[in-house]
N, C-alpha and C positions, 0 to 999 in steps of 0.2 A: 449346418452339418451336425452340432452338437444334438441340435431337436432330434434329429433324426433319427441318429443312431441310440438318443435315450428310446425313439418312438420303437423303434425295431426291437429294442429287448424288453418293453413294456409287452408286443407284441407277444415275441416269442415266451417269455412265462407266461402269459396266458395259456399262449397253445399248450403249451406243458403241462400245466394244472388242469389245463381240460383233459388231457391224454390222461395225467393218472386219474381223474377224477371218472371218467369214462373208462379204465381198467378196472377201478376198483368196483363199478358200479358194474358190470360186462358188458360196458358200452351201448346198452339197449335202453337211452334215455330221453328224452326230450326235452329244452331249454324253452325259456320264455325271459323276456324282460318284465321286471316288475318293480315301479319303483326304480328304475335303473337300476335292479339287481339282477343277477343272473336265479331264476327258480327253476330247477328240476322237478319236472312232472313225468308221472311214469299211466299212460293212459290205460285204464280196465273195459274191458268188455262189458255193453250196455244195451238190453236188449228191452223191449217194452211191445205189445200189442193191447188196442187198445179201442172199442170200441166206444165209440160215439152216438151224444145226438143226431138229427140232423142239422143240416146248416145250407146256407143260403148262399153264402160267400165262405172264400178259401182265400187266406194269407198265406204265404212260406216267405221265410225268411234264413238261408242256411247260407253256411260256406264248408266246401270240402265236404258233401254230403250228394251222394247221387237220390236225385228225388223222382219219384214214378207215382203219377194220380192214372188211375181207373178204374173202369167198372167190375162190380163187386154184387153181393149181395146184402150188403151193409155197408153201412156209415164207421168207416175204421180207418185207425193210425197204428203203422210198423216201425218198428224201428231197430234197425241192428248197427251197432257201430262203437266208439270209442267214446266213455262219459263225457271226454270234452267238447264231443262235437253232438252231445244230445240236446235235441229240443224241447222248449216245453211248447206244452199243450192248453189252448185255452178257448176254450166254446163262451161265445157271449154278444148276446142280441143276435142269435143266428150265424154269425161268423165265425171260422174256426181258426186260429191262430196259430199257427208255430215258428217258433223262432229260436235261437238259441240265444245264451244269456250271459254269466257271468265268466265265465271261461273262456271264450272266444276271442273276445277283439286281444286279447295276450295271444291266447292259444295259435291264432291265426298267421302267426307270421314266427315260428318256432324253429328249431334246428335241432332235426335227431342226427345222435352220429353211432356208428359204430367203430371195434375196433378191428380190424382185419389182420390177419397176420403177413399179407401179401402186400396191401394197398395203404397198412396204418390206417388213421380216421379218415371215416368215410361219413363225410354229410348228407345229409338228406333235409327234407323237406314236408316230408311225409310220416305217417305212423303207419302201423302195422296192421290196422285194421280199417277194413272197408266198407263206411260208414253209406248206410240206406236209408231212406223212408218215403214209405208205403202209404198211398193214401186211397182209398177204397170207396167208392159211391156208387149206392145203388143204380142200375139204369134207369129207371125210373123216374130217378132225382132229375132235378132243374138247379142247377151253379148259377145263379147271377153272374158274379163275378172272379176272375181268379186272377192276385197279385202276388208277382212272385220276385223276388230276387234273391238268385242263386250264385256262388261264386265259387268259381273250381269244383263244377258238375256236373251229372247229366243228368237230362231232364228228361222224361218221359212220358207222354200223353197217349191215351190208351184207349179210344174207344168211350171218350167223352164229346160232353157237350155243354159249352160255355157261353153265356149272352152277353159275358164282356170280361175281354183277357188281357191284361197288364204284367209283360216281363220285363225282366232287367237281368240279364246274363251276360259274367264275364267270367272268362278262360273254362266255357263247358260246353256242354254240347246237347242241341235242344234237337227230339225226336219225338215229330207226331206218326199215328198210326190210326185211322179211322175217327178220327177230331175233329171237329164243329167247332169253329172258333169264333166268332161275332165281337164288330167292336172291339178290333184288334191293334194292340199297344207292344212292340214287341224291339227292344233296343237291345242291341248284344256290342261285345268287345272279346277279337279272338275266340270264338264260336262256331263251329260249323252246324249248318240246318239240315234235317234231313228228314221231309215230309213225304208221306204216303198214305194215299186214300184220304186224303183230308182236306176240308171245305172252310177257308178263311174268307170271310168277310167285313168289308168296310175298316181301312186304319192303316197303319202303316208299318214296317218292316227296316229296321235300321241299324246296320250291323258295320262298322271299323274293320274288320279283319277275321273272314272264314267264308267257307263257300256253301253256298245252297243248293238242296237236289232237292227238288219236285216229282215225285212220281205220282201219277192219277191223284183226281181231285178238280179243284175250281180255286179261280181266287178271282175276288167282285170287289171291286173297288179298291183295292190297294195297292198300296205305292209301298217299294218297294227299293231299298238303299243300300249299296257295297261300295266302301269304300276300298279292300284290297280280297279280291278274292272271285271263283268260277260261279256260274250260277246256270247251273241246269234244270230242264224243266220239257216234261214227258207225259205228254196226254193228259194234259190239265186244260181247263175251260178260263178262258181270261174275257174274263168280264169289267172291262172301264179299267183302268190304273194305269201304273206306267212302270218298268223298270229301269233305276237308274246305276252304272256299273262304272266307277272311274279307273281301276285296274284289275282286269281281268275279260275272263273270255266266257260268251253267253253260248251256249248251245240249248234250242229249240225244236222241238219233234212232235210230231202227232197233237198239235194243242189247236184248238177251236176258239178263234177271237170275236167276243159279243161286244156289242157298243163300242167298239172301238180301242186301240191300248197302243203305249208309246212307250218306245227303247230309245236308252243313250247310253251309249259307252263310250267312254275318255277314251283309253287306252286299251285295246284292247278287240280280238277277233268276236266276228257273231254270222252264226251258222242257225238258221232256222229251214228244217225240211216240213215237207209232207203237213203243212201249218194252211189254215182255211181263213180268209176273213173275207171282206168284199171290194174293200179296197187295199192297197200298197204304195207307202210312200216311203222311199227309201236314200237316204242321203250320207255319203260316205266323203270327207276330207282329206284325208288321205289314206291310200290303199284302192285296192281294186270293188268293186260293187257289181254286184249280181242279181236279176230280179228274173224270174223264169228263163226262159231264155236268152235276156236280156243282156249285155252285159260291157259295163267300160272299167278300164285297167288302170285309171288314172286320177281316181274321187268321179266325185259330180254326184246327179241325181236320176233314178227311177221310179217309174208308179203307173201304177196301173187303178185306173176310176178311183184316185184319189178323193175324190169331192166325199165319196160316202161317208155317212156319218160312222160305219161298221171298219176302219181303217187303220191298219197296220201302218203305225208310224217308224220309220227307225233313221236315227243321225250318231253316226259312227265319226269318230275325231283322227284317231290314226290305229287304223285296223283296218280288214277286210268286212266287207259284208256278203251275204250269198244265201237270199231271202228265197226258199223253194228252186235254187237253180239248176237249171236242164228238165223242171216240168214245164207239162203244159197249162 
């Protein structure tokens, strides 16, 4: 009991020293531990553009930095944001590097507060400025490769085209838009997708928590992994892969299956309309299943010229399934 109540007033002078230290400051501050010291950073506006060689391969290495790579008419890096979340720049042997450096891994886990007159200290998480970078390539250009790992951002692909893409995003949000992907490496945590116009090939798709929308495009070869989250997908061409969905709900429309492609959902509804393949194999555990007209209310299985190589696989655990039903 004694601990405790020393702990509690250890507590509360803190929070007091923070108050006045945060009055006296106008509470527009931001904290870092350092050394197990508390250090006050106050972050400046930090702008840079900057044209480049060319390069072959693309690094990014950011956190808390929304990142946008497209086409340009030059080889160029933007940058608008707060000095502590700027990156450097480094061209060498054809790869172009950016990452950020000696301020971050502090910087990254910080507490601004303010003082309110209504609410008293107000914590946050965040600063004040809305940190970007821009990265520019010719259309012309040919990326080998692009590796990225972004954390608390958004990501932006733009009317590019890559022959081998490697990401690693956690709590952001990756958005392609007329993108060519090949040799595809692509692992998220708390992420939402959100593809259009865009052609991924060969690799895999591996995401813990956020949902994916597909609008027009293709995807060949790839496998495709939700551990908690919706995954739609609308007039896209599936070529060979499989989706696999342990919670949540797949919805399917207008999409063209080549060589063959395989669904499984844990838990979770799958709705596929107005969907072409040549054969249907369709297996539900529990909940009701639906294959054209087809239909039992109780699990089991449907299909239709299963044998073909060209064939709609799907095995649902505890959902509904309802593969084109009520066409012919």
């Amino acid at each position: 009991m004694k601990k405790t109540f020393i702990t509690g007033w250890i507590v509360l002078i803190v929070g007091a020293l923070l108050f006045a230290l945060g009055y006296s400051l106008h509470g527009n501050k931001a904290i870092y531990m350092q050394n197990n010291k508390p250090v006050i950073v106050e972050p400046k506006k930090k702008t840079f553009n900057r044209q480049v060689k060319a390069f072959k391969n693309l690094k990014v290495n950011v956190s808390e930095v929304d990142v946008e790579i497209k086409t340009g008419d030059k080889f160029n890096v933007k940058y608008v944001g707060d000095n502590y979340h700027e990156p450097t720049v480094k061209l060498q042997n054809e790869t172009l590097t950016l990452a950020q450096t000696k301020h971050n891994p502090h910087f990254r886990h910080n507490v601004s507060f303010r003082i309110d007159a209504k609410d008293g200290i107000v914590l946050s998480d965040k600063t004040n400025y809305k940190n970007k970078l821009v990265v520019t390539i010719p259309e012309d250009a040919s990326i080998d490769e692009l590796n990225g790992g972004i954390d608390d951002g958004k990501v932006t692909l733009s009317n590019v085209t890559m022959k081998n893409t490697k990401l690693s995003l956690a709590e952001s949000e990756l958005n392609l838009n007329h993108a060519q992907l090949d040799n595809v490496k692509i692992t998220a945590d708390d992420t939402d997708m959100k593809l259009d116009n865009s052609n991924l090939s060969v690799g895999n798709i591996d995401t813990d928590n956020g949902s994916i929308i597909f609008n027009r495009g293709s995807l060949r070869q790839v496998g495709i992994k939700v551990s908690d989250g919706d995954v739609t997908i609308d007039n896209v061409s599936l070529e060979g892969g499989n989706l696999d969905v342990e919670n949540g709900d797949i919805n399917i429309n207008n999409t063209q299956v080549q060589a063959g492609y395989q669904i499984k959902n844990i838990d979770g509804d799958l709705k596929v309309k107005q969907t072409t393949a040549e054969g249907y194999d369709v297996h539900v555990v529990d909940g009701s299943v639906k294959l054209f007209k087809a239909t039992k209310e109780d699990g089991g299985r449907l299909d239709k010229n299963a044998t073909s190589q060209n064939t709609l696989k799907v095995q649902v655990e505890d959902g509904d399934a309802d593969v084109n039903g009520g066409q012919e």
